[in-house]
VODO-584576 format. One line per 5 residues: number of its first residue (from 0); their letters; for each residue x, y, z of C-alpha. Coordinates in nm, 2 decimals. Layout:
BEGIN
NUM = A = X/Y/Z  ...
% end
This chain:
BEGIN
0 = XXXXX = 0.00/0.00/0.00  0.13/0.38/-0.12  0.18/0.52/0.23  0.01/0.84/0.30  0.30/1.15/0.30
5 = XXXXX = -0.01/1.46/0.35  0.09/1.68/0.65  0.38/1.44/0.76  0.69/1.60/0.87  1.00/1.44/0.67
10 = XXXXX = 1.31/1.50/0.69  1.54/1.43/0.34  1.94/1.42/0.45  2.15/1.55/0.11  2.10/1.70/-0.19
15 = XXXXX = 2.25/1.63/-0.50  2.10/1.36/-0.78  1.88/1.16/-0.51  1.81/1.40/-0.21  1.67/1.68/-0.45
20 = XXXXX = 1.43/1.43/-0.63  1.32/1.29/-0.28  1.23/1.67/-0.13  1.00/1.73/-0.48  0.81/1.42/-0.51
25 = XXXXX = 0.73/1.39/-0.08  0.63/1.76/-0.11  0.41/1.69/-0.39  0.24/1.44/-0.19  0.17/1.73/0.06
30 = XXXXX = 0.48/1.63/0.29  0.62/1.87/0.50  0.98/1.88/0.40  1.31/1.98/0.56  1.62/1.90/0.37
35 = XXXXX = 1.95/1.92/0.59  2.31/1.91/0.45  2.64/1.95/0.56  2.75/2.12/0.28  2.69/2.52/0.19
40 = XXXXX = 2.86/2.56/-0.17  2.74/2.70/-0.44  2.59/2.44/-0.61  2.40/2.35/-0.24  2.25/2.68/-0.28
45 = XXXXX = 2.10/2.68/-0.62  1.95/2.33/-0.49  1.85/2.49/-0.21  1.66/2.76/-0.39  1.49/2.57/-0.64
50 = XXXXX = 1.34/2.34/-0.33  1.28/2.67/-0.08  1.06/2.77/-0.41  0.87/2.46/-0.40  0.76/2.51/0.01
55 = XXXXX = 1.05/2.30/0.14  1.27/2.42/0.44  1.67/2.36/0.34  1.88/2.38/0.63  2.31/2.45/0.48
60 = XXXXX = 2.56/2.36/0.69  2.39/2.15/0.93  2.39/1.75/0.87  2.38/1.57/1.23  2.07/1.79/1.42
65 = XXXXX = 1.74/1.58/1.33  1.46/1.86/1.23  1.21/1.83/1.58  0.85/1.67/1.48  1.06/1.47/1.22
70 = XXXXX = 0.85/1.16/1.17  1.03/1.02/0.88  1.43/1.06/0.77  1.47/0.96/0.33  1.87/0.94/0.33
75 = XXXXX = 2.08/0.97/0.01  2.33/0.69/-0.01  2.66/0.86/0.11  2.51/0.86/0.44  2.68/0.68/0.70
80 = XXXXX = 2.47/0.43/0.94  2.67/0.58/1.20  2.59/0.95/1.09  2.46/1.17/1.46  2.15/1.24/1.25
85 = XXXXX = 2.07/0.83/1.25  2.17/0.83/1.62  1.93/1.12/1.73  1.62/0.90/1.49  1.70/0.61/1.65
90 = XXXXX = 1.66/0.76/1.98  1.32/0.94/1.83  1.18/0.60/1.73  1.23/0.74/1.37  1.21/0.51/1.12
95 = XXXXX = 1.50/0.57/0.81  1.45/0.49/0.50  1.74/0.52/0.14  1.53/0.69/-0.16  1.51/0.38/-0.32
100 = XXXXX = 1.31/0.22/-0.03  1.07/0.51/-0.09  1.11/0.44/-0.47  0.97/0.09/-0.43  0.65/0.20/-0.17
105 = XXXXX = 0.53/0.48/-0.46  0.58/0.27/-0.75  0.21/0.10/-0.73  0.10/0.46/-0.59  -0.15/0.50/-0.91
110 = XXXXX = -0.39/0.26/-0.91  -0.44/0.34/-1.31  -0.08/0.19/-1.35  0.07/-0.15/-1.36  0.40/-0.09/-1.17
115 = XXXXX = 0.74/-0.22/-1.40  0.90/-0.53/-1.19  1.30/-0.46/-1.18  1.56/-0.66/-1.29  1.79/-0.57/-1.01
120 = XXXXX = 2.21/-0.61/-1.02  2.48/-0.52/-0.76  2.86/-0.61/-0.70  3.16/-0.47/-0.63  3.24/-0.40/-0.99
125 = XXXXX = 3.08/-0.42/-1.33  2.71/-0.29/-1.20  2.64/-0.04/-1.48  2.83/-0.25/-1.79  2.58/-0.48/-1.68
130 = XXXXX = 2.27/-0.28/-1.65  2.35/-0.09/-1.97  2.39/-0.43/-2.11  2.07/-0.57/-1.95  1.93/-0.30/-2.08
135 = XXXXX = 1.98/-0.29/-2.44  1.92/-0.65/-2.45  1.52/-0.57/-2.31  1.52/-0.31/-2.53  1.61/-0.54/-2.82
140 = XXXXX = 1.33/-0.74/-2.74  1.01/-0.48/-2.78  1.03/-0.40/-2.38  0.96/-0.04/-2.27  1.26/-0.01/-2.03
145 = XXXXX = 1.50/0.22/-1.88  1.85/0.19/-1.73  1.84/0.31/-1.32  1.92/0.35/-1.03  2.26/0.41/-0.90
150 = XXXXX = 2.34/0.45/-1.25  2.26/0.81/-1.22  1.91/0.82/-1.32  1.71/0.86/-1.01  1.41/0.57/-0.92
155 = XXXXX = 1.21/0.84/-0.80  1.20/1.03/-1.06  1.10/0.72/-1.30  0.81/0.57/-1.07  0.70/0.88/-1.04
160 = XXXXX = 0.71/1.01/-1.38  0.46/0.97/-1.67  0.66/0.73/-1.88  0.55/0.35/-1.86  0.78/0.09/-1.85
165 = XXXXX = 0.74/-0.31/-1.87  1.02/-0.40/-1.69  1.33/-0.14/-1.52  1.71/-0.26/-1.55  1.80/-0.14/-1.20
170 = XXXXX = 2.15/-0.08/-1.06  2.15/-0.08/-0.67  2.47/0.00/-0.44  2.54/-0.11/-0.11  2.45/0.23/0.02
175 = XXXXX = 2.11/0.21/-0.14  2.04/-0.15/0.00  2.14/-0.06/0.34  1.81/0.15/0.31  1.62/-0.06/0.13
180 = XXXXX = 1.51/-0.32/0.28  1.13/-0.34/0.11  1.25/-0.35/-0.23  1.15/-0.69/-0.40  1.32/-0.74/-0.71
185 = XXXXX = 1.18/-0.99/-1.00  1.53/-1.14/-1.02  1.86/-1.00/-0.92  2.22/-1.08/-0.95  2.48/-1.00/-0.74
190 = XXXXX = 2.84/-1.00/-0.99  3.11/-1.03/-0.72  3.25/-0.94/-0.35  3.55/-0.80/-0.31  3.69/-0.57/0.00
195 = XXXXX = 3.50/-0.20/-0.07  3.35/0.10/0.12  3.44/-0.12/0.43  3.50/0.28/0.62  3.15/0.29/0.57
200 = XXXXX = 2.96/-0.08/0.62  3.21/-0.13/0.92  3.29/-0.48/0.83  3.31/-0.73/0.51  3.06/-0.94/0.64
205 = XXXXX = 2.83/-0.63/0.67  2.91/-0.46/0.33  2.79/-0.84/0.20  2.48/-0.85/0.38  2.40/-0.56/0.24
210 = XXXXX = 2.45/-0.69/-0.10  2.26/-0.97/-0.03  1.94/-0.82/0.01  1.89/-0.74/-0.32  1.77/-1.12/-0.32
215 = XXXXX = 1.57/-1.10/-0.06  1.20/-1.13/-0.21  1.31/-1.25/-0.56  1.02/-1.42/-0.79  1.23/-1.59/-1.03
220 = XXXXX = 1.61/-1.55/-1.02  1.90/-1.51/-0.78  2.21/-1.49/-1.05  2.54/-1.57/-0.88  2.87/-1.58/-1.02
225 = XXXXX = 3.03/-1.93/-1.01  3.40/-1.81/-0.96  3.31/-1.61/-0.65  3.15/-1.87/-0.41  3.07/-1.57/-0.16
230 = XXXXX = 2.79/-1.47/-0.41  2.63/-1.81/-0.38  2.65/-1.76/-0.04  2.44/-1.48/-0.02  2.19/-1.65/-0.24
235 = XXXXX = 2.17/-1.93/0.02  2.08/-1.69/0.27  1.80/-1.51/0.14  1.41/-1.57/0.18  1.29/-1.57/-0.16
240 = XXXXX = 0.94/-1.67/-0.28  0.88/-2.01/-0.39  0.98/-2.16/-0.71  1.26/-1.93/-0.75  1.58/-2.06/-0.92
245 = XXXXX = 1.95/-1.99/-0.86  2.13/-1.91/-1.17  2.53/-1.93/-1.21  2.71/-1.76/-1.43  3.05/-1.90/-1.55
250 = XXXXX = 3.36/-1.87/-1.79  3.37/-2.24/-1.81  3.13/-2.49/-1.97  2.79/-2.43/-1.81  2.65/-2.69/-1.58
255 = XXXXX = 2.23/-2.72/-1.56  2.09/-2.41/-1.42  2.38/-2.24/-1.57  2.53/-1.96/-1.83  2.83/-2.01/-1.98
260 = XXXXX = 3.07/-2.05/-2.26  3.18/-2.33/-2.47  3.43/-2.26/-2.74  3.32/-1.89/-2.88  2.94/-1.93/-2.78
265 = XXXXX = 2.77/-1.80/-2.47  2.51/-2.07/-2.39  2.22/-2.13/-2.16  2.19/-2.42/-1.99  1.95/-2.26/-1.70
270 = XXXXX = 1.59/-2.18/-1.93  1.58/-2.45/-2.17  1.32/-2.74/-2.17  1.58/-2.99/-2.05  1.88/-2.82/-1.88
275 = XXXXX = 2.00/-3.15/-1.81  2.10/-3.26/-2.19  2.06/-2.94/-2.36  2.19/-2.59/-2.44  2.05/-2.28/-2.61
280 = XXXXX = 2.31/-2.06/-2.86  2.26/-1.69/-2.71  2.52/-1.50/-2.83  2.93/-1.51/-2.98  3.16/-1.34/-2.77
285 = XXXXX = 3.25/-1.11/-3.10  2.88/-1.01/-3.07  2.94/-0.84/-2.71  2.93/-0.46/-2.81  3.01/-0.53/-3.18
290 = XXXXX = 2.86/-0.20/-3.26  3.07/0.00/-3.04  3.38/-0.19/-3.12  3.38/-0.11/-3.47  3.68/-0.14/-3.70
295 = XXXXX = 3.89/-0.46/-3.63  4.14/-0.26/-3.43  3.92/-0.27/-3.15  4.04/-0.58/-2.93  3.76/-0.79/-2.81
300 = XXXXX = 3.57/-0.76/-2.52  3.80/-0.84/-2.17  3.67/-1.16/-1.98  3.51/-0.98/-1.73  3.26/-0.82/-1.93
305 = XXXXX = 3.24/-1.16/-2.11  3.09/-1.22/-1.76  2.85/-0.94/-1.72  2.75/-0.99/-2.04  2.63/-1.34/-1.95
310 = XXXXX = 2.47/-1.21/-1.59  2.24/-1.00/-1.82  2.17/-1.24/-2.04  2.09/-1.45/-1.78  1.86/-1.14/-1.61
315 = XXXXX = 1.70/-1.11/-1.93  1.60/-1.48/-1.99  1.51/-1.43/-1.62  1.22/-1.22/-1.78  1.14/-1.46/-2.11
320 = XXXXX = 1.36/-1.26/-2.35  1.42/-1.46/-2.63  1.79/-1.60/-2.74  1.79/-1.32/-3.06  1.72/-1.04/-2.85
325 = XXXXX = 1.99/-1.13/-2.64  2.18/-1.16/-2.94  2.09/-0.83/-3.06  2.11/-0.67/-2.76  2.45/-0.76/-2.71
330 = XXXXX = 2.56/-0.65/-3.05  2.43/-0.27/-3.00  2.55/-0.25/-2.65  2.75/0.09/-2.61  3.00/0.07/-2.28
335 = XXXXX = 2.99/0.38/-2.09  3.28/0.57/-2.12  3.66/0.54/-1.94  3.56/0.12/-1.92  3.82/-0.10/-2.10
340 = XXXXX = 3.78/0.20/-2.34  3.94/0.16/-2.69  4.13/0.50/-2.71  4.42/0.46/-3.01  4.69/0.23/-3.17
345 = XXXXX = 4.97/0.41/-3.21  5.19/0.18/-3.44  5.14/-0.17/-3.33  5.08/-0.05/-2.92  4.73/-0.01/-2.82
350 = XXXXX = 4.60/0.27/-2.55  4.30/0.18/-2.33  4.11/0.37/-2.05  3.97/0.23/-1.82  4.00/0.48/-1.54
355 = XXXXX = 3.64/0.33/-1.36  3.90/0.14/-1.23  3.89/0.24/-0.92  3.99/-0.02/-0.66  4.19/-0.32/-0.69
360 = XXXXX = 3.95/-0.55/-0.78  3.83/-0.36/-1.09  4.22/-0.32/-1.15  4.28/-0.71/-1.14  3.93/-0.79/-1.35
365 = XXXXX = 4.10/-0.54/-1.64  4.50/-0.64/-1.58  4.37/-1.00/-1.67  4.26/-0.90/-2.00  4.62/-0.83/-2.18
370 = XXXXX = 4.96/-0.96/-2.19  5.21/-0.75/-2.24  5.08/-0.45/-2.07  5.25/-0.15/-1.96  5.02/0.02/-1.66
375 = XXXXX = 4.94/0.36/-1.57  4.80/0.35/-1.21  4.85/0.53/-0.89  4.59/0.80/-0.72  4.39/0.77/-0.38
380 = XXXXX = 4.42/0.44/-0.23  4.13/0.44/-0.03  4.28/0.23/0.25  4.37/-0.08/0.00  4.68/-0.28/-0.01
385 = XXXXX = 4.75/-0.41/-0.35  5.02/-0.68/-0.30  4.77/-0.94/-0.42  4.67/-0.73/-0.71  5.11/-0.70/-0.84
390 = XXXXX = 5.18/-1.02/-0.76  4.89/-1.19/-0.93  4.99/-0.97/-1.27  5.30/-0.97/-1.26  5.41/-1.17/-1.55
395 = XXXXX = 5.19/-0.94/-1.77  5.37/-0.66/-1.68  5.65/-0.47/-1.96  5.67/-0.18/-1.73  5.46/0.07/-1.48
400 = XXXXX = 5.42/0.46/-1.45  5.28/0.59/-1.14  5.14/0.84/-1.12  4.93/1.03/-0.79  4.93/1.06/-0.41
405 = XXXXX = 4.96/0.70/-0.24  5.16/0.57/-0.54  5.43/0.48/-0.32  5.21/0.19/-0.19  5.20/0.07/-0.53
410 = XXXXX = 5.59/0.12/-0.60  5.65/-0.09/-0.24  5.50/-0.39/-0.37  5.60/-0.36/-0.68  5.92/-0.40/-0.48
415 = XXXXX = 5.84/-0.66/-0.29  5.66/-0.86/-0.55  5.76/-0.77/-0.92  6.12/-0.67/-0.86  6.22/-0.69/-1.22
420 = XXXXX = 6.01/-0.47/-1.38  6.09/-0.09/-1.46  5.88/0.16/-1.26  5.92/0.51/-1.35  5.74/0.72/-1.02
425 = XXXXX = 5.60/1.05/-1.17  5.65/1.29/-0.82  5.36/1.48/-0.92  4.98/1.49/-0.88  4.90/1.81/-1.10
430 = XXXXX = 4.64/1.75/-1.41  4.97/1.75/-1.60  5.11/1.43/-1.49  4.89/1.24/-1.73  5.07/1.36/-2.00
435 = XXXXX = 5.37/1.30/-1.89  5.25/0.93/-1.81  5.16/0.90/-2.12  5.48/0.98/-2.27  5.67/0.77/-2.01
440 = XXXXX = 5.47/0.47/-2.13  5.53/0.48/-2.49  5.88/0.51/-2.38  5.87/0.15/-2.24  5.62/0.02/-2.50
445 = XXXXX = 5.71/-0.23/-2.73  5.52/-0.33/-3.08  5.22/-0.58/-2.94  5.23/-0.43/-2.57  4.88/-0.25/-2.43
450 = XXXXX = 4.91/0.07/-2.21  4.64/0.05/-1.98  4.48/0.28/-1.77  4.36/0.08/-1.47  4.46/0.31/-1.21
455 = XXXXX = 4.31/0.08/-0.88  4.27/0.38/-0.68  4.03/0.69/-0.67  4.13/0.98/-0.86  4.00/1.32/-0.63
460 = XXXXX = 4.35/1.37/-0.56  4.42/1.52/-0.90  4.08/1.51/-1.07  3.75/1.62/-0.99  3.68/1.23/-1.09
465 = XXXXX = 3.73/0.92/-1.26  3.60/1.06/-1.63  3.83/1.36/-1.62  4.15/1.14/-1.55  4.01/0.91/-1.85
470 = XXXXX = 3.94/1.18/-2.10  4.35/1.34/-1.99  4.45/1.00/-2.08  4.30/0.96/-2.36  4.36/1.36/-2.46
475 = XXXXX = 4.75/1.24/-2.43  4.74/0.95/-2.61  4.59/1.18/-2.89  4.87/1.44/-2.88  5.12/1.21/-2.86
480 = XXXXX = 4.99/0.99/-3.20  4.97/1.36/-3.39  5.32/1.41/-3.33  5.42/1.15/-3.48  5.47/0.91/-3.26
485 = XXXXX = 5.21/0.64/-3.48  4.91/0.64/-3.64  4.65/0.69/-3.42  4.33/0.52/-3.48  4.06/0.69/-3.29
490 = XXXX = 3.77/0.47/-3.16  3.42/0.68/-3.24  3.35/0.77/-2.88  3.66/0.99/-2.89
% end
């Protein structure tokens, strides 16, 4: 039931893509509406206008004092649990709820309007490849859908909105399921676990039991990835409705209930009349993102989207989609930018960006992918150690340039780990360094090598984030092939 927001006094904490959407849509429904934030910049106050406009009360400066009367709190996901606002509601008796748990209890909110199931995904990486994917696979199949979520569209905004979907290709962070814990998805997967945001969950086990809610409720399909056994876990441990199947995803030769691959094909072996003795033909691997990849200079797609590619596939059968749309789907599939990125090949070296790369995990999934590879990484570590990450590539590496403020981390177990291979340690952390990386890499390049972006850390400690440091990278790479250094072949996203 579509709770009842006239006259009730909420209070929204944040701005920015999901607080501003949340103050609009619970004053509509005649909330009264105080908005707090800690910051006071001057994007805040343009937010803060357009919502004081509207009737809502926007309090600058202020994040831990809980509004008095408040009898609701709608957090934005960079919320910590442990925030003094969620103290002082907990003390209250308030209740707390993430804007996606008040997505989910206004989607059915007009009774003229069949609310769209969602095909939910999480993990530590891959989420939006996988959503975008999942999405232009239902698309290829007829569906009226939309790409979500933490993707940077907000739910609010499409539940509420006057578009009608059939089904929504969700992408949900830990934050948001923290907050969510209503949200029944139609199927879900969760891609991997790996050690992230732990500053905020607290723990590991508590950043997966987070993740692991998005199964919670499921109709049809918990998708788990074979090669991370802690994802099956979580699917073991939720309370899902009855008759619902878990799905593995694999590399390998798919077992029943299973996606995989055998030789070039991705197969199911999960929504087939007899999974026992036979296999449906989805997809070839060429066909993942064929469109985007263009010319043959492209390399083909890296394992680990190989992987996402079959988690929405195995979403989308999930749903009924049919083995040609996932076909289809997967051939117009456009990656988002500054992900295993085609950028250039300058004589016989070629330049990828893949500066989502964030954390070591992400940096491991995309070192995998190419032999011989000279890496660019280095930036904010976030608290990670990455002695696992050198010495599992090691034997891929020609050569590193690092580059950014905790690179030293990187350079000591390089040390420790990959002793033989040349490091150049760029002492710098202005926008400039990336060009200068750049230049330093081609220098220890040889003809059939990669340069890779991957940088395994976060990159506010010399750009205002991730897709700034990708398109310097791939702005040098550029200047570097016009001056003759080889002939550059430009992808068409750059």
């Amino acid at each position: 039931m579509t709770p009842d927001f006239h006259g009730k006094h909420v209070t929204v904490a944040g701005l920015g893509v999901s607080g501003v959407p949340a103050a609009r849509v619970l004053r509509e429904l005649g909330a009264e509406v105080t908005v707090v934030n800690g910051g006071d910049g001057p994007r805040e106050r343009t937010q803060a206008g357009e919502l004081e406009a509207l009737g809502v009360t926007v309090r600058l400066g202020d994040g831990a004092t809980l509004p008095a009367g408040t009898e609701l709190v709608v957090t934005t996901p960079g919320w910590k649990p442990a925030s003094p606002l969620f103290a002082a509601a907990a003390a209250a008796g308030v209740p707390v709820w993430g804007d996606v748990e008040l997505a989910w209890r206004l989607r059915d909110r007009d009774p003229a309007r069949k609310p769209a199931p969602w095909l939910a995904v999480t993990g530590t990486n891959g989420k939006t490849t996988t959503v975008r994917m999942l999405e232009s696979i239902l698309g290829a199949a007829g569906l009226r859908t939309a790409a979500v979520g933490n993707i940077g569209v907000s739910l609010l905004d499409v539940v509420t909105g006057d578009a009608e979907y059939d089904v929504l290709a969700v992408e949900l962070s830990s934050y948001q399921l923290h907050w969510a814990p209503s949200v029944r998805a139609h199927s879900a997967a969760v891609l991997n676990l790996a050690p992230d945001h732990l500053d905020w969950h607290g723990s590991m086990a508590a950043y997966a039991a987070d993740k692991g809610r998005i199964y919670e409720g499921n109709r049809v399909a918990c998708v788990y990835n074979t090669a991370d056994p802690a994802t099956e876990e979580l699917v073991r441990a939720a309370d899902v409705e009855e008759g619902c199947r878990a799905i593995g995803f694999t590399l390998g030769t798919p077992g029943p209930s299973q996606l995989g691959l055998v030789d070039d094909l991705l197969v199911d072996r999960a929504f087939v009349a007899d999974r026992q003795r036979q296999a449906q033909e989805l997809a070839q691997i060429t066909d993942i993102g064929a469109a985007a990849r263009g010319a043959d200079q492209a390399p083909p797609p890296a394992p680990h989207n190989i992987a996402n590619a079959l988690a929405a596939a195995a979403l989308a059968r999930a749903w009924g989609v049919t083995p040609a749309a996932v076909r289809d789907g997967l051939r117009a599939f456009r990656p988002d930018p500054h992900r295993i990125e085609f950028v250039a090949r300058t004589g016989e070296v070629t330049w990828i960006d893949d500066s989502k790369a964030t954390n070591t995990h992400a940096a491991q999934a995309s070192l995998a992918a190419y032999r011989p590879i000279v890496w660019i990484a280095g930036g904010l570590a976030k608290g990670a150690a990455f002695d696992e990450l050198v010495r599992d590539c090691a034997d891929r590496l020609r050569g590193v340039v690092l580059i950014g403020a905790d690179r030293a981390l990187i350079r000591d177990a390089l040390a420790r780990h990959a002793p033989e291979v040349p490091v150049v340690d760029l002492d710098r952390t202005d926008t400039g360094a990336m060009a200068a990386a750049v230049r330093e890499a081609a220098r220890l390049a040889r003809p059939g090598d990669t340069v890779l972006l991957a940088p395994a850390c976060a990159s506010m400690d010399m750009f205002v984030n991730y897709n700034a440091r990708g398109d310097a990278f791939a702005a040098a790479v550029r200047e570097l092939a016009a001056g003759g250094e080889g002939p550059a072949q430009d992808c068409p996203g750059h």
